[in-house]
C-alpha positions in Angstrom: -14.6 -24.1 24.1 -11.2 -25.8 24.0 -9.4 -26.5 27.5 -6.6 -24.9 26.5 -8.4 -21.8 25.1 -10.4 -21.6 28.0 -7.2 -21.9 30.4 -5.8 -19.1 28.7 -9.6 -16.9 28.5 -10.6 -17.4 32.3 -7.0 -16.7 33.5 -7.2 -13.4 31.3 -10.6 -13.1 33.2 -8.5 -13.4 36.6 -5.8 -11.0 35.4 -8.5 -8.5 34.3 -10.3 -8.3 37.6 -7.1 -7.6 39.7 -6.1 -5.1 37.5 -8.9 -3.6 37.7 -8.9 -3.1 41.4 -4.8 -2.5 41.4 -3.7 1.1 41.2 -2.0 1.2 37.7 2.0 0.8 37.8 1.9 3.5 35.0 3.2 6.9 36.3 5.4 5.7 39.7 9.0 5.6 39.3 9.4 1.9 41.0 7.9 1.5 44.1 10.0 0.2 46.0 13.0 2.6 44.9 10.7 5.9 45.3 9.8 5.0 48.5 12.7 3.6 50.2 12.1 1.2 53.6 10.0 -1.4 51.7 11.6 -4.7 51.3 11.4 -6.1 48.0 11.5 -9.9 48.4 -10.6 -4.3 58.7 -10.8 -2.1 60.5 -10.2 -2.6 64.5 -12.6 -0.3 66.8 -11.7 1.0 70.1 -8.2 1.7 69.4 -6.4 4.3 72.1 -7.1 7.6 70.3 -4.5 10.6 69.9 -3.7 12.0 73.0 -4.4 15.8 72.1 -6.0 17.3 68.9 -8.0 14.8 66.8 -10.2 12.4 69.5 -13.2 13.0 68.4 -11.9 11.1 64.8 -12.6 7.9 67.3 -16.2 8.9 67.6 -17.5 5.6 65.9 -18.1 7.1 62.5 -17.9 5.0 59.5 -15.0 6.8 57.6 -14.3 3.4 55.6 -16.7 3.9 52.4 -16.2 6.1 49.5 -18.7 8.8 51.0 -15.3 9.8 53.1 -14.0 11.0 49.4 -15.3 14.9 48.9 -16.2 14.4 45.0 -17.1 17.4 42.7 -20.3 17.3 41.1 -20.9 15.3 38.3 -20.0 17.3 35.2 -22.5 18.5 33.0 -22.4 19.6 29.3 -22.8 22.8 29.8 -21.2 25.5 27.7 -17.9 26.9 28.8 -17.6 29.2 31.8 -15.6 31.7 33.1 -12.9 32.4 35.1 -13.2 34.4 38.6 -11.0 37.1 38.2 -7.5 36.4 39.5 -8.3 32.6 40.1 -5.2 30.0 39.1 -6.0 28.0 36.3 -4.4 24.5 35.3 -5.1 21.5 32.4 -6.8 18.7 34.6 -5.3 15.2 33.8 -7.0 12.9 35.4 -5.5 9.5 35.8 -7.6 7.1 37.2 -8.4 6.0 40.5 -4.9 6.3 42.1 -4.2 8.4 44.8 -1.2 11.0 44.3 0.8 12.5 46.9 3.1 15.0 47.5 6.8 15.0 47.6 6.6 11.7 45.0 7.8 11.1 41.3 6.2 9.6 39.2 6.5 8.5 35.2 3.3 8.8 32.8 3.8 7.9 28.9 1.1 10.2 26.7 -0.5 9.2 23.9 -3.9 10.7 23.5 -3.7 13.8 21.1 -5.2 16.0 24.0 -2.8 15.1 26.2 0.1 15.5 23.6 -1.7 19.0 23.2 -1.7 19.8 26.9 2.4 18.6 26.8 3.2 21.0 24.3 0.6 24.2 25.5 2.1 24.2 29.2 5.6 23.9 27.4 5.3 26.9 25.3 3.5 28.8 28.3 6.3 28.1 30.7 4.3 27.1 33.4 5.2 23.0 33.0 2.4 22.1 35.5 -1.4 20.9 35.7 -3.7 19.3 37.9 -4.3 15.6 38.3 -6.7 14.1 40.5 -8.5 10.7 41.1 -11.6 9.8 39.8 -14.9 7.6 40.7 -15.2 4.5 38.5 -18.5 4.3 39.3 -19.6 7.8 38.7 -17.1 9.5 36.7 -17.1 12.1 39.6 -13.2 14.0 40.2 -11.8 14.1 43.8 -12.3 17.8 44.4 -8.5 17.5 45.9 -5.8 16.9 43.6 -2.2 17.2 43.4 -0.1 19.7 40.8 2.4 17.8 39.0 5.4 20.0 37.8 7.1 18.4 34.6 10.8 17.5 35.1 12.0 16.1 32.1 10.1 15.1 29.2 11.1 12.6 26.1 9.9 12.3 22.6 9.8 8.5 21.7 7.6 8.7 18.6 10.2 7.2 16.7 11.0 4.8 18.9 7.3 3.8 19.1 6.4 4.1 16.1 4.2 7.3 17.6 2.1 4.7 20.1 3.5 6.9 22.6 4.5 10.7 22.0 6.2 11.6 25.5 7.6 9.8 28.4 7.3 12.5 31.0 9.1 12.7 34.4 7.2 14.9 37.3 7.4 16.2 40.5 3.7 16.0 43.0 4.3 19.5 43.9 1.4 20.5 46.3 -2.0 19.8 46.8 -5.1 21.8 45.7 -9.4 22.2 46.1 -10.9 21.9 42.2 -13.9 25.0 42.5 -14.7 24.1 38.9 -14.3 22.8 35.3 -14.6 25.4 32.9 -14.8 23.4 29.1 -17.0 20.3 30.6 -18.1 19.5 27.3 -14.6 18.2 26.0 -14.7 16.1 28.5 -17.4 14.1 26.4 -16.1 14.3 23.3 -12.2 14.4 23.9 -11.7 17.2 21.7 -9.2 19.0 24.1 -7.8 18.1 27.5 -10.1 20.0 30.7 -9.1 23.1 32.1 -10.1 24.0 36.1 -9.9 26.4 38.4 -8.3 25.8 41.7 -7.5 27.3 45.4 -4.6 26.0 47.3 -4.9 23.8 50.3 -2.9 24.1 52.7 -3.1 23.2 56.5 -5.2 25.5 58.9 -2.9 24.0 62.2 0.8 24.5 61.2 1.8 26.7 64.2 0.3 23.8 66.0 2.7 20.9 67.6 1.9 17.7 69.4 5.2 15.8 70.4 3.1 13.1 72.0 1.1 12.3 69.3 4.2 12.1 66.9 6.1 10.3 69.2 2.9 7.3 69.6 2.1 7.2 66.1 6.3 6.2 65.6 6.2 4.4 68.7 3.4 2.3 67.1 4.8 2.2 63.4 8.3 0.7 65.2 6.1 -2.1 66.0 4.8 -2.9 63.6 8.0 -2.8 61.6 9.4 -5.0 64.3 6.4 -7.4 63.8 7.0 -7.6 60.4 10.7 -8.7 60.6 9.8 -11.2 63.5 7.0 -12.8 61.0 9.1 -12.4 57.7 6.2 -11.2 55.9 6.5 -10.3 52.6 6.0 -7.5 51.5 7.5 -5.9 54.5 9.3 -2.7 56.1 13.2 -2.3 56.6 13.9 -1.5 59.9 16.8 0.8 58.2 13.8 3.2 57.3 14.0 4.7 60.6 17.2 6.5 59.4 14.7 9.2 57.2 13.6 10.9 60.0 15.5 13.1 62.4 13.1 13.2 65.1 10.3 10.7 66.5 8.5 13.4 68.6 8.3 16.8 66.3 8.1 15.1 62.9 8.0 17.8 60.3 5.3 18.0 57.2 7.3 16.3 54.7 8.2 13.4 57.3 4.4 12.4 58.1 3.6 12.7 54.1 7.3 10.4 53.7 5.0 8.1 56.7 1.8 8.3 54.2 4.0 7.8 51.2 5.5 4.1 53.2 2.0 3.4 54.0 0.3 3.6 50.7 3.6 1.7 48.9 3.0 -1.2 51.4 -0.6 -1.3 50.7 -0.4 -1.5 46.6 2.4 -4.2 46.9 0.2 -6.2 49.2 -2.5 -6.4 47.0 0.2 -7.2 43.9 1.2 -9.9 46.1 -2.3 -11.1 46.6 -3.1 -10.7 43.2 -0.2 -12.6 41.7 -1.2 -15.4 44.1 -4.3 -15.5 43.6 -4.1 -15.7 39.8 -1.5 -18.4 40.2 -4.0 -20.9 41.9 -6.5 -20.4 39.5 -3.8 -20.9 36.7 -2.8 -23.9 38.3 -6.0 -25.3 38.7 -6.6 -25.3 35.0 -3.2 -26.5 34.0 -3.4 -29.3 36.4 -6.6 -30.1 34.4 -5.2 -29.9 31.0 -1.7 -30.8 31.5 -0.6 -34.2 31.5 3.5 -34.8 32.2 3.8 -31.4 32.0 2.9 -31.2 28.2 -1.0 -29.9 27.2 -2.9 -33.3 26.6 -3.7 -34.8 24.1 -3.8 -31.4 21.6 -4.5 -28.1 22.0 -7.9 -27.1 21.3 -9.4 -30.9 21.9 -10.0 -31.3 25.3 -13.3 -29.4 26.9 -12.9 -28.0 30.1 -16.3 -30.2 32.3 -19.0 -27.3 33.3 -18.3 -28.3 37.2 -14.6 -26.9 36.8 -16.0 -23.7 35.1 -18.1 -23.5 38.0 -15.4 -23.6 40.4 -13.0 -21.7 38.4 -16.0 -18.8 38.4 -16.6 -18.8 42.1 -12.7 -18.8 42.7 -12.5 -15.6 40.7 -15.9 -13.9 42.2 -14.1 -14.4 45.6 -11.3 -13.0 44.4 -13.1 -10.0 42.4 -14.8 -9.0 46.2 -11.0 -9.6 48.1 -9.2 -7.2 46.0 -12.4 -5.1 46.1 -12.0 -4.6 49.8 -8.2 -4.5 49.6 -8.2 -1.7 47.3 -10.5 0.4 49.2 -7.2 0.2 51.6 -5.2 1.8 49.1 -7.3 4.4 47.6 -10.0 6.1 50.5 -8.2 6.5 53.4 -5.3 8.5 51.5 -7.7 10.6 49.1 -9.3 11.7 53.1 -5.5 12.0 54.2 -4.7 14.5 51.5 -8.3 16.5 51.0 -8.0 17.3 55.0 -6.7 20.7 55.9 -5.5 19.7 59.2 -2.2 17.8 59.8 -3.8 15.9 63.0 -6.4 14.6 61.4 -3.7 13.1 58.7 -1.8 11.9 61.5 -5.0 9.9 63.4 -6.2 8.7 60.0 -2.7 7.4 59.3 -2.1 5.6 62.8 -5.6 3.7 63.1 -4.2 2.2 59.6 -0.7 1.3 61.1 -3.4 0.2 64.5 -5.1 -2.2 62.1 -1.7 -3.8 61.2 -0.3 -4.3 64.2 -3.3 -5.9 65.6 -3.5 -8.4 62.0 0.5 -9.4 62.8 -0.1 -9.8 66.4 -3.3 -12.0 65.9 -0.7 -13.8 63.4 1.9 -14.0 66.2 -0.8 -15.6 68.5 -2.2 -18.6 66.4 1.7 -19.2 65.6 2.1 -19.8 69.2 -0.9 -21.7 69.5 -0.4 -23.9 66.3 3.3 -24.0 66.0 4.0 -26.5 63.2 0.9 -24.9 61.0 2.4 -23.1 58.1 
């Protein structure tokens, strides 16, 4: 194959692999603007557990692997079945393997006809909402929780597109809910038609519960972290003007620990952007240092062979990479599916500081070999 041909094929390779770790961009209103406090430019064991309520989270369980996901059955072909009587009933869309939460925007652009159908049934019905949930790559399986997303404002861009894309559609993640069961499974197949589901709500079995002290250690915790952050520069990192959204530090209300969750996930996905871009820059560089000559591809496009030892090296760079964002992603996608499935608020709130646990003790390990090697970069 030609050097430059190959540049260009095993950088696509790179690109292909992050992306298909990363949480799509498609469907968030930017990032960083939806979820103010982020600046633009493993697990750790034995950490001090919640002082009242969820303890026995720190029992040495290993929550970190997709088994911590509660997944529907697999579907099954089966003809259509009914309704219980009285049950709520919503289109499924599901999109992907990113994690939705509530209280958050977010931007989709349709183009599948059973989509475009689904647009204009829950238009004419009124009812402007369906489910969405996240879905197994592996498997196909759903995430028996999802989140209802209530249209906002929706655009026809046909023209514009020359119908690529019917609808840019603006939503609202409205509130979360238990899938009981598909009733058409066999469009799912065949894509005739968009899903339809049954669903209960879920909602929290401990809201006339309150734990100041637990509130006021998970904020007391995030602070430093945020703190850390600023004294390392790291990039991405938190504002410290974030502090400002919340009116209290010991009695946080609901929508202030999801507006925590919210920050949290946001800093994970940019991290592994970050990583990713990086990442995919050294092995593009690697190739153009090979192929380049004065900064101009030498002697011709398409004439120089890339030697099998660099295609080795370039292929065991990007298998390293394929397992990094692997593990990164995991980060951004289990431990916020198990913070929204649960139905009690202290077991979002543990789940939620052993993450923010597992940062501070990264940045103050960082902190420490700074100290130790000071002119190290």
């Amino acid at each position: 194959m030609a050097a430059h041909n190959t540049a260009l094929v095993l950088v696509a390779i790179c690109v292909q692999v992050a992306n298909a770790w990363v949480p799509p961009a498609v469907g968030r209103i930017g990032a960083l603007a939806a979820r103010p406090g982020l600046s633009a430019a493993g697990r750790s064991a034995g950490f001090a557990p919640l002082k009242m309520g969820l303890e026995i989270a720190n029992d040495g369980e290993d929550e970190d692997a997709e088994e911590g996901i509660n997944w529907m059955p697999p579907l099954t072909m089966t003809a259509d079945v009914e309704k219980e009587d009285g049950a709520q009933v919503f289109p499924l869309f599901p999109l992907g393997s990113v994690v939705y939460l509530p209280n958050t925007e977010h931007i989709l652009s349709i183009f599948e006809p059973r989509y475009r159908s689904m647009y204009n049934d829950i238009l004419l019905s009124g009812g402007r909402s369906f489910a969405t949930c996240m879905v197994n790559e592996e498997t196909g399986q759903f995430a028996e929780t999802a989140m209802i997303f209530y249209l906002d404002e929706l655009k026809e861009v046909s023209q514009q597109t020359n119908d690529q894309v019917k609808y840019i559609c603006k939503h609202q993640a409205t509130r979360r809910v238990n899938l009981k069961k598909v009733l058409n499974p066999k469009v799912w197949k065949d894509g005739s038609t968009y899903l339809k589901v049954q669903v209960e709500d879920l909602e929290d079995v401990d809201t006339e519960e309150t734990y100041p002290d637990d509130d006021q250690l998970l904020m007391q915790v995030f602070r430093e972290v945020v703190d850390l952050q600023d004294k390392l520069k790291e990039e991405p990192r938190f504002s410290p003007t974030l502090f400002s959204m919340f009116n209290s530090e010991t009695n946080l209300e609901d929508e202030e620990v999801w507006s925590l969750v919210n920050l949290w996930q946001t800093l994970a996905n940019e991290r592994v952007g970050a990583v990713r871009k990086k990442k995919t820059d050294e092995i593009e560089a690697k190739l153009m240092k090979y192929i380049t000559k004065d900064g101009k591809v030498s002697p011709k496009a398409g004439q120089v062979e890339i030697p099998k030892s660099l295609q080795v090296e370039i292929t065991a760079m990007t298998n390293k990479f394929r397992r990094e964002m692997a593990e990164m992603t995991d980060l951004t996608t289990v431990p916020f599916q198990r913070m929204l499935q649960t139905n009690r608020r202290q077991e979002r709130v543990t789940i939620l500081y052993k993450l923010i646990m597992d940062e501070k003790r990264r940045l103050e390990a960082i902190v420490s070999l700074k100290a130790l090697f000071p002119t190290a970069p």
